[in-house]
C-alpha positions in Angstrom: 13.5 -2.6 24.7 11.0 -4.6 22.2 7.7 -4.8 22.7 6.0 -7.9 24.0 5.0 -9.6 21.2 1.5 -10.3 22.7 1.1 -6.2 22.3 2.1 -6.5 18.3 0.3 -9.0 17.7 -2.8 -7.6 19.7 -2.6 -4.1 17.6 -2.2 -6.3 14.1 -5.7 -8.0 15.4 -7.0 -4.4 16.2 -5.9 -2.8 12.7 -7.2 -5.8 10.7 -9.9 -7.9 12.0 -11.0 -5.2 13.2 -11.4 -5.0 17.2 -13.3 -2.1 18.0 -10.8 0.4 20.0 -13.0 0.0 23.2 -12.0 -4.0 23.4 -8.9 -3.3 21.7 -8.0 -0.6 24.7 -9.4 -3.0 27.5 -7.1 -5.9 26.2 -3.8 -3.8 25.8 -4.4 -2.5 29.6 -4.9 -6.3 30.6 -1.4 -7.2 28.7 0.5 -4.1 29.6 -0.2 -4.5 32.8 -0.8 -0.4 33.6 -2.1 2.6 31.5 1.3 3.9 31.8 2.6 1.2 30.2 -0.1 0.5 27.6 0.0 4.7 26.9 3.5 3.7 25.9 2.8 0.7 24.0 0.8 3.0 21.5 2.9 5.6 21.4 5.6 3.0 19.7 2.8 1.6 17.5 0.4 4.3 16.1 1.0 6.1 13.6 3.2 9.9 14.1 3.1 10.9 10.6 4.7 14.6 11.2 8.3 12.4 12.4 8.1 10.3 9.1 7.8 12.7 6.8 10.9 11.8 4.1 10.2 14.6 1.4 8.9 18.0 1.6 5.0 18.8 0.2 6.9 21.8 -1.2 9.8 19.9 -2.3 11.5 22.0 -5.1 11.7 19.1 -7.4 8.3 17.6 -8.0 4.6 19.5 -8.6 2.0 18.3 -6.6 -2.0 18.9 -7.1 -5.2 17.3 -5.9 -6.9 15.3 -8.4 -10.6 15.6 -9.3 -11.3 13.6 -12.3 -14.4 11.4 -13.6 -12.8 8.6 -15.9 -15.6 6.3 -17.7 -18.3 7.5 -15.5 -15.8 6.8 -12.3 -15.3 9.2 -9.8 -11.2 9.5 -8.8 -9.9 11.9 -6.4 -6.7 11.6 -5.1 -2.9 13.3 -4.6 -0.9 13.3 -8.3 2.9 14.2 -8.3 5.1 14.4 -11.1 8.6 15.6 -11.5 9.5 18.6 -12.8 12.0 17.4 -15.0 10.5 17.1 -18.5 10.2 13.4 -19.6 7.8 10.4 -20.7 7.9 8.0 -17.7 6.0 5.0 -16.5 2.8 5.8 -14.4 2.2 4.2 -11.1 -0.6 4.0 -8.7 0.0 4.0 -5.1 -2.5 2.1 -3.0 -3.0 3.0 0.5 -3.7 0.4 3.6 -6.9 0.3 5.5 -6.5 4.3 7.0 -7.3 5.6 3.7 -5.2 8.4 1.8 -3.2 10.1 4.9 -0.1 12.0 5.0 2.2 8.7 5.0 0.9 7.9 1.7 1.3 10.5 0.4 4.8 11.0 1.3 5.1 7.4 -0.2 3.7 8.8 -3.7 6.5 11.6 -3.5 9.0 9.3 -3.1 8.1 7.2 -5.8 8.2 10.2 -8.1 11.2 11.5 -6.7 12.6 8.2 -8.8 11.4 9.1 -12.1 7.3 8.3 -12.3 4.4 10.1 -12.4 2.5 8.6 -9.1 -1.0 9.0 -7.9 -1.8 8.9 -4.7 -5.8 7.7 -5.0 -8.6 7.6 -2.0 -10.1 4.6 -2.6 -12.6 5.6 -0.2 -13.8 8.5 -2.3 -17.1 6.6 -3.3 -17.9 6.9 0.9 -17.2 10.3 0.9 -13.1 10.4 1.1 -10.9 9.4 4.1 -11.7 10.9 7.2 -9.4 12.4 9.5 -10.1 9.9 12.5 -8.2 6.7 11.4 -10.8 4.1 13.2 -13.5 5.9 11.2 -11.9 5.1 8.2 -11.3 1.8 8.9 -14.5 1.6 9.3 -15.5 2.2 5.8 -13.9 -0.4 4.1 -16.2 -3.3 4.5 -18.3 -1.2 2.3 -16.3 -0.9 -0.4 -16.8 -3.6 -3.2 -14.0 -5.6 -5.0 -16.0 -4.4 -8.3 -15.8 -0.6 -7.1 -12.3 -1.3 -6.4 -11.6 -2.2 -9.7 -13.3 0.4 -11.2 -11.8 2.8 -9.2 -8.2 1.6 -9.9 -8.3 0.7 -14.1 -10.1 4.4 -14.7 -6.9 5.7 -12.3 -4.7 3.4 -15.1 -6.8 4.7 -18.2 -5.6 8.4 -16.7 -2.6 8.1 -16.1 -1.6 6.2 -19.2 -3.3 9.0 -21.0 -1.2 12.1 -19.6 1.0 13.6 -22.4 4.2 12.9 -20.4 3.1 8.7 -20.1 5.2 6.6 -21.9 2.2 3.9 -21.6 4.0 1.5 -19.2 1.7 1.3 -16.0 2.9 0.2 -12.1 1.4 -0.5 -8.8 2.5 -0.5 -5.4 0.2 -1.0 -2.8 0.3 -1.8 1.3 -1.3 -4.1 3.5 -5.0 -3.8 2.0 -3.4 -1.9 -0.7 -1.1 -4.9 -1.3 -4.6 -6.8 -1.7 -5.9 -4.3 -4.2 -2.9 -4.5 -6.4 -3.2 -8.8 -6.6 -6.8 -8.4 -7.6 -6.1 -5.5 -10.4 -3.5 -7.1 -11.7 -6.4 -10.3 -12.4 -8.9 -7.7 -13.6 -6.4 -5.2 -15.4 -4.5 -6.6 -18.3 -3.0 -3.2 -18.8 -1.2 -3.6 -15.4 2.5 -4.0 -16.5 4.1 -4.6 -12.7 2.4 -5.1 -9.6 4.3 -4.4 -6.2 2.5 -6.2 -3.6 3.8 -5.1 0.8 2.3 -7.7 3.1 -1.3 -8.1 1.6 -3.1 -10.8 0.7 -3.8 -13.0 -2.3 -6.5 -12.6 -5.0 -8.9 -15.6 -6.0 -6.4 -17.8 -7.0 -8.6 -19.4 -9.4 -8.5 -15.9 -11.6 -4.4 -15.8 -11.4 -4.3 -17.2 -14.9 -5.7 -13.9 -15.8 -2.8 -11.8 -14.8 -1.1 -9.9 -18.0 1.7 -8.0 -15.3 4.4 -9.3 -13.5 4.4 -9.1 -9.6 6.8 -8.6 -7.1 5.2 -10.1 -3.4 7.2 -8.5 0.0 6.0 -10.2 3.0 6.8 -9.8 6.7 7.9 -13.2 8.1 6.5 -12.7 12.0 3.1 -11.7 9.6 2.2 -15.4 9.6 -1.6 -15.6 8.4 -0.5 -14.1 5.3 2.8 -15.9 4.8 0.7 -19.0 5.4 -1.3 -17.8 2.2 2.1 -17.8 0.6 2.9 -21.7 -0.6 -0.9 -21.9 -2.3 -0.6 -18.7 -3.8 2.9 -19.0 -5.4 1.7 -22.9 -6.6 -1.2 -21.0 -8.5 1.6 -18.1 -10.0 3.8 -20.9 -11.6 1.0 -23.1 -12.6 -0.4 -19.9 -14.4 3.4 -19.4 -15.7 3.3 -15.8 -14.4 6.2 -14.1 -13.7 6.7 -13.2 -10.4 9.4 -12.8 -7.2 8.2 -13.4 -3.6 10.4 -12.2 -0.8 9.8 -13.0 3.1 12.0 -10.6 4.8 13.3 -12.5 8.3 12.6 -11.0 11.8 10.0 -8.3 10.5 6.5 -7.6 11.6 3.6 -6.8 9.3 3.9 -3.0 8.3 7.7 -2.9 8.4 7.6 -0.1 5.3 5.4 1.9 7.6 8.1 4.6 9.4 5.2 6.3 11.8 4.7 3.6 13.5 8.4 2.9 15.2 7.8 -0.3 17.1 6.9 -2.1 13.4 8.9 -0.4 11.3 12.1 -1.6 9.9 14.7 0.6 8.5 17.0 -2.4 6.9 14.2 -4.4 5.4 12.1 -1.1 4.5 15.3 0.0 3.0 15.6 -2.9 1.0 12.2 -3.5 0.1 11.9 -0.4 -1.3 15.2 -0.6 -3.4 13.9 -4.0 -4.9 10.8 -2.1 -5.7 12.0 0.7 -7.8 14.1 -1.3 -9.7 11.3 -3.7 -10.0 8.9 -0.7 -11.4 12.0 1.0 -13.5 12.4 -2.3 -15.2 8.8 -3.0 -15.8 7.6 0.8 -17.1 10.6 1.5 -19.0 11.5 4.9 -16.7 15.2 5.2 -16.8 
Protein backbone atom coordinates (compact mmCIF):
# COMPACT_ATOMS: atom_id res chain seq x y z
CA UNK A 1 0.00 0.00 0.00
CA UNK A 2 1.29 3.72 -0.94
CA UNK A 3 2.14 5.97 1.39
CA UNK A 4 -0.10 8.89 2.39
CA UNK A 5 0.91 11.48 0.39
CA UNK A 6 1.06 13.97 3.36
CA UNK A 7 4.16 11.54 4.64
CA UNK A 8 6.05 12.21 0.98
CA UNK A 9 5.46 15.20 0.84
CA UNK A 10 6.46 15.89 4.62
CA UNK A 11 9.98 13.98 4.01
CA UNK A 12 10.57 16.15 0.57
CA UNK A 13 10.00 19.31 3.08
CA UNK A 14 12.42 17.55 5.60
CA UNK A 15 15.24 16.72 2.90
CA UNK A 16 14.99 20.13 1.21
CA UNK A 17 13.88 23.03 3.14
CA UNK A 18 15.37 21.69 5.53
CA UNK A 19 13.23 20.75 8.75
CA UNK A 20 15.42 19.87 11.44
CA UNK A 21 14.85 15.91 12.13
CA UNK A 22 13.50 16.85 15.74
CA UNK A 23 10.26 18.76 14.00
CA UNK A 24 10.50 16.62 11.07
CA UNK A 25 10.05 13.37 13.63
CA UNK A 26 7.29 15.19 15.74
CA UNK A 27 5.28 15.91 12.47
CA UNK A 28 5.58 12.33 10.90
CA UNK A 29 4.32 10.90 14.45
CA UNK A 30 1.36 13.48 14.27
CA UNK A 31 0.52 12.22 10.51
CA UNK A 32 1.22 8.56 11.03
CA UNK A 33 -0.75 8.39 13.62
CA UNK A 34 1.71 5.92 15.89
CA UNK A 35 5.59 5.31 16.09
CA UNK A 36 4.87 2.01 14.64
CA UNK A 37 3.53 3.43 11.84
CA UNK A 38 5.80 6.41 11.36
CA UNK A 39 9.00 3.72 12.11
CA UNK A 40 7.50 2.27 8.95
CA UNK A 41 7.00 5.29 7.01
CA UNK A 42 10.90 5.79 7.14
CA UNK A 43 11.84 2.62 6.65
CA UNK A 44 10.03 2.97 2.90
CA UNK A 45 11.65 6.48 2.52
CA UNK A 46 15.33 6.70 3.80
CA UNK A 47 17.77 5.69 2.18
CA UNK A 48 19.14 1.54 2.48
CA UNK A 49 22.06 1.85 0.26
CA UNK A 50 23.46 -1.93 0.89
CA UNK A 51 19.82 -3.20 -1.05
CA UNK A 52 20.56 -0.73 -4.03
CA UNK A 53 23.72 -1.54 -4.82
CA UNK A 54 23.51 -2.26 -8.94
CA UNK A 55 27.37 -2.96 -9.60
CA UNK A 56 29.97 -4.44 -7.59
CA UNK A 57 32.99 -1.88 -5.98
CA UNK A 58 35.10 -4.85 -7.30
CA UNK A 59 33.36 -5.22 -10.39
CA UNK A 60 35.82 -7.08 -12.81
CA UNK A 61 35.19 -4.65 -15.58
CA UNK A 62 35.99 -1.13 -14.39
CA UNK A 63 39.10 0.25 -12.03
CA UNK A 64 38.12 2.36 -9.38
CA UNK A 65 40.43 4.87 -7.11
CA UNK A 66 39.92 7.75 -4.83
CA UNK A 67 40.84 10.97 -6.26
CA UNK A 68 43.14 13.59 -4.67
CA UNK A 69 44.02 16.20 -7.04
CA UNK A 70 44.58 20.20 -6.82
CA UNK A 71 43.47 21.58 -10.38
CA UNK A 72 44.17 25.50 -10.69
CA UNK A 73 44.74 26.01 -7.06
CA UNK A 74 41.24 23.86 -6.45
CA UNK A 75 41.12 21.25 -4.19
CA UNK A 76 39.04 17.97 -5.82
CA UNK A 77 38.59 14.80 -4.07
CA UNK A 78 36.24 12.39 -5.17
CA UNK A 79 35.54 8.54 -6.58
CA UNK A 80 37.05 8.21 -10.44
CA UNK A 81 36.13 4.95 -12.40
CA UNK A 82 37.07 4.09 -15.76
CA UNK A 83 36.68 0.99 -17.76
CA UNK A 84 39.16 -1.33 -18.37
CA UNK A 85 38.70 -1.59 -21.83
CA UNK A 86 41.28 0.54 -23.64
CA UNK A 87 39.60 3.60 -25.36
CA UNK A 88 39.33 7.54 -25.68
CA UNK A 89 35.76 8.31 -24.31
CA UNK A 90 33.81 11.26 -23.21
CA UNK A 91 34.32 12.28 -19.51
CA UNK A 92 31.43 12.94 -17.22
CA UNK A 93 30.94 14.30 -13.85
CA UNK A 94 28.44 12.96 -11.57
CA UNK A 95 26.91 15.37 -9.18
CA UNK A 96 25.54 14.18 -5.99
CA UNK A 97 22.11 15.56 -4.10
CA UNK A 98 22.18 17.28 -0.82
CA UNK A 99 23.72 13.87 1.28
CA UNK A 100 26.99 14.49 -0.19
CA UNK A 101 29.21 11.65 -2.07
CA UNK A 102 27.57 8.33 -0.37
CA UNK A 103 27.54 4.85 -1.58
CA UNK A 104 24.43 5.54 -4.06
CA UNK A 105 26.44 7.86 -5.96
CA UNK A 106 28.83 6.13 -6.29
CA UNK A 107 27.18 3.17 -7.57
CA UNK A 108 25.66 5.80 -9.99
CA UNK A 109 29.32 6.73 -11.31
CA UNK A 110 29.87 2.96 -11.90
CA UNK A 111 27.12 2.64 -13.82
CA UNK A 112 27.76 5.39 -15.97
CA UNK A 113 31.17 3.99 -16.77
CA UNK A 114 29.96 0.66 -17.13
CA UNK A 115 28.47 2.50 -20.59
CA UNK A 116 31.62 3.57 -21.99
CA UNK A 117 32.83 7.00 -19.91
CA UNK A 118 35.29 7.81 -17.68
CA UNK A 119 33.05 9.22 -14.57
CA UNK A 120 33.94 10.98 -11.46
CA UNK A 121 32.22 10.82 -8.65
CA UNK A 122 33.25 14.42 -6.84
CA UNK A 123 32.46 15.51 -3.02
CA UNK A 124 31.48 18.80 -3.49
CA UNK A 125 31.61 19.20 0.12
CA UNK A 126 35.40 18.63 0.20
CA UNK A 127 36.05 22.42 0.85
CA UNK A 128 33.88 21.63 4.50
CA UNK A 129 35.93 18.83 5.18
CA UNK A 130 34.23 15.92 2.90
CA UNK A 131 30.76 14.27 3.37
CA UNK A 132 30.15 12.90 6.67
CA UNK A 133 28.76 9.74 7.40
CA UNK A 134 25.58 11.12 9.28
CA UNK A 135 23.33 12.25 6.34
CA UNK A 136 21.54 15.26 8.34
CA UNK A 137 25.08 16.45 9.09
CA UNK A 138 25.74 16.71 5.64
CA UNK A 139 22.87 18.32 4.81
CA UNK A 140 23.74 20.56 6.94
CA UNK A 141 26.76 21.80 5.17
CA UNK A 142 25.39 22.91 2.11
CA UNK A 143 24.25 26.34 2.85
CA UNK A 144 27.85 27.00 3.25
CA UNK A 145 28.93 26.12 0.10
CA UNK A 146 29.06 29.12 -2.52
CA UNK A 147 27.71 28.97 -6.08
CA UNK A 148 31.30 30.46 -6.95
CA UNK A 149 33.05 27.46 -5.06
CA UNK A 150 30.75 25.29 -6.85
CA UNK A 151 31.88 26.34 -9.96
CA UNK A 152 35.26 26.21 -9.21
CA UNK A 153 35.03 23.02 -7.90
CA UNK A 154 33.23 21.53 -10.95
CA UNK A 155 35.23 23.36 -14.20
CA UNK A 156 38.81 22.17 -12.41
CA UNK A 157 36.86 18.50 -12.20
CA UNK A 158 36.21 19.24 -16.30
CA UNK A 159 39.87 20.67 -16.89
CA UNK A 160 40.90 16.98 -15.30
CA UNK A 161 39.12 14.91 -16.80
CA UNK A 162 39.34 16.45 -20.27
CA UNK A 163 43.02 16.17 -19.65
CA UNK A 164 43.40 12.29 -18.92
CA UNK A 165 45.25 10.50 -21.86
CA UNK A 166 42.24 8.30 -22.54
CA UNK A 167 39.71 11.73 -22.99
CA UNK A 168 38.56 12.23 -26.18
CA UNK A 169 37.78 16.04 -25.04
CA UNK A 170 33.91 15.70 -25.13
CA UNK A 171 32.68 16.56 -21.47
CA UNK A 172 29.13 15.37 -19.68
CA UNK A 173 27.21 16.05 -16.56
CA UNK A 174 24.58 14.34 -14.74
CA UNK A 175 23.63 15.57 -11.61
CA UNK A 176 20.49 14.88 -8.95
CA UNK A 177 18.20 16.95 -7.08
CA UNK A 178 20.84 19.67 -5.86
CA UNK A 179 23.15 18.07 -8.18
CA UNK A 180 20.60 18.65 -10.97
CA UNK A 181 21.00 22.42 -9.77
CA UNK A 182 24.79 22.34 -10.05
CA UNK A 183 24.77 20.97 -13.44
CA UNK A 184 22.13 24.20 -14.85
CA UNK A 185 24.50 26.63 -13.23
CA UNK A 186 27.96 24.97 -14.80
CA UNK A 187 26.58 24.67 -17.87
CA UNK A 188 26.06 28.97 -17.56
CA UNK A 189 29.61 29.26 -16.20
CA UNK A 190 31.33 26.35 -18.22
CA UNK A 191 31.47 26.75 -21.95
CA UNK A 192 33.34 23.59 -22.10
CA UNK A 193 30.24 21.67 -20.84
CA UNK A 194 29.22 19.76 -24.01
CA UNK A 195 25.77 18.04 -22.34
CA UNK A 196 24.20 18.60 -19.20
CA UNK A 197 21.79 15.98 -17.61
CA UNK A 198 19.69 17.65 -15.25
CA UNK A 199 17.15 14.85 -12.46
CA UNK A 200 14.62 16.98 -10.70
CA UNK A 201 16.79 20.13 -9.73
CA UNK A 202 16.21 23.49 -10.15
CA UNK A 203 16.92 26.20 -12.69
CA UNK A 204 19.94 28.57 -12.91
CA UNK A 205 19.59 32.44 -13.15
CA UNK A 206 17.65 32.57 -15.99
CA UNK A 207 19.00 35.77 -16.94
CA UNK A 208 22.68 33.89 -17.55
CA UNK A 209 20.92 31.01 -19.82
CA UNK A 210 22.14 32.85 -22.91
CA UNK A 211 25.49 31.81 -21.70
CA UNK A 212 25.12 28.13 -21.99
CA UNK A 213 27.73 26.59 -24.77
CA UNK A 214 26.10 22.66 -23.84
CA UNK A 215 22.96 21.18 -24.61
CA UNK A 216 20.70 19.95 -21.68
CA UNK A 217 18.45 17.28 -21.16
CA UNK A 218 15.85 18.38 -18.00
CA UNK A 219 14.04 15.02 -16.16
CA UNK A 220 11.52 16.17 -13.76
CA UNK A 221 9.11 14.34 -11.41
CA UNK A 222 5.52 15.53 -12.17
CA UNK A 223 4.03 15.07 -8.23
CA UNK A 224 7.58 17.37 -7.64
CA UNK A 225 5.45 20.47 -8.24
CA UNK A 226 7.61 23.56 -6.88
CA UNK A 227 10.08 22.66 -9.44
CA UNK A 228 7.84 21.76 -12.32
CA UNK A 229 6.28 25.07 -11.64
CA UNK A 230 9.84 26.50 -12.36
CA UNK A 231 9.47 24.56 -15.56
CA UNK A 232 7.26 27.04 -18.19
CA UNK A 233 9.78 30.18 -17.20
CA UNK A 234 12.70 28.28 -17.53
CA UNK A 235 12.10 26.53 -20.85
CA UNK A 236 10.73 30.25 -22.22
CA UNK A 237 14.31 31.53 -21.28
CA UNK A 238 16.06 28.03 -23.12
CA UNK A 239 14.32 28.89 -26.55
CA UNK A 240 14.61 32.57 -26.24
CA UNK A 241 18.40 31.83 -25.77
CA UNK A 242 18.08 29.25 -28.79
CA UNK A 243 19.64 26.55 -26.71
CA UNK A 244 19.18 23.18 -27.34
CA UNK A 245 17.57 21.33 -24.95
CA UNK A 246 14.73 18.40 -24.11
CA UNK A 247 12.59 18.60 -20.98
CA UNK A 248 10.73 15.56 -19.83
CA UNK A 249 7.97 15.38 -16.86
CA UNK A 250 7.68 11.88 -16.20
CA UNK A 251 3.70 11.28 -14.96
CA UNK A 252 2.76 9.76 -11.54
CA UNK A 253 6.44 10.07 -10.07
CA UNK A 254 7.67 11.72 -6.87
CA UNK A 255 10.83 13.83 -6.60
CA UNK A 256 13.87 11.29 -6.30
CA UNK A 257 12.34 8.57 -8.50
CA UNK A 258 16.15 7.60 -9.88
CA UNK A 259 16.94 7.13 -6.21
CA UNK A 260 16.55 3.01 -5.65
CA UNK A 261 17.31 3.18 -1.60
CA UNK A 262 14.65 4.94 -0.87
CA UNK A 263 11.66 2.34 -2.10
CA UNK A 264 8.59 4.45 -1.39
CA UNK A 265 10.05 7.24 -4.14
CA UNK A 266 11.70 5.36 -6.33
CA UNK A 267 10.47 4.29 -9.69
CA UNK A 268 11.67 1.40 -11.57
CA UNK A 269 9.74 2.26 -15.06
CA UNK A 270 10.53 6.01 -15.11
CA UNK A 271 14.15 5.43 -13.47
CA UNK A 272 14.55 2.89 -16.13
CA UNK A 273 13.69 5.22 -18.71
CA UNK A 274 15.23 8.23 -17.50
CA UNK A 275 18.29 6.69 -17.41
CA UNK A 276 18.15 5.18 -20.97
CA UNK A 277 17.35 8.69 -22.38
CA UNK A 278 20.36 9.74 -20.42
CA UNK A 279 23.05 7.67 -21.82
CA UNK A 280 22.03 8.11 -25.15
CA UNK A 281 21.79 11.66 -24.45
CA UNK A 282 25.64 11.69 -23.03
CA UNK A 283 26.79 9.01 -25.96
CA UNK A 284 25.53 11.43 -28.48
CA UNK A 285 26.85 14.48 -26.95
CA UNK A 286 30.65 13.14 -25.98
CA UNK A 287 31.16 11.15 -28.95
CA UNK A 288 31.56 7.60 -26.73
CA UNK A 289 30.33 4.90 -28.97
Amino acid sequence: MALDRRIVELYDEYTHKPLDRRVFMNRLLAVAGSAAAAEAALALLEPNYAHAQQIAPDDARIAATRLDATVDGVALKGYLVTPKAEARRGGVLVIHENRGLNPHIEDITRRVVLEGFTALGLDFLTPLGGTPTDADAARALFPQLSPENVVAQGRAAFKYLAARPDANGKLGAVGFCWGGGAVNDLAVSAPELNAGVIFYGRPPDLAKVPQIKARLLIQQASRDTRLVGMLPDHEKALKAAGIRYEAIVYPDVDHAFMNDTSAERYNAAAAKQAWARSIAFLKAETGTA
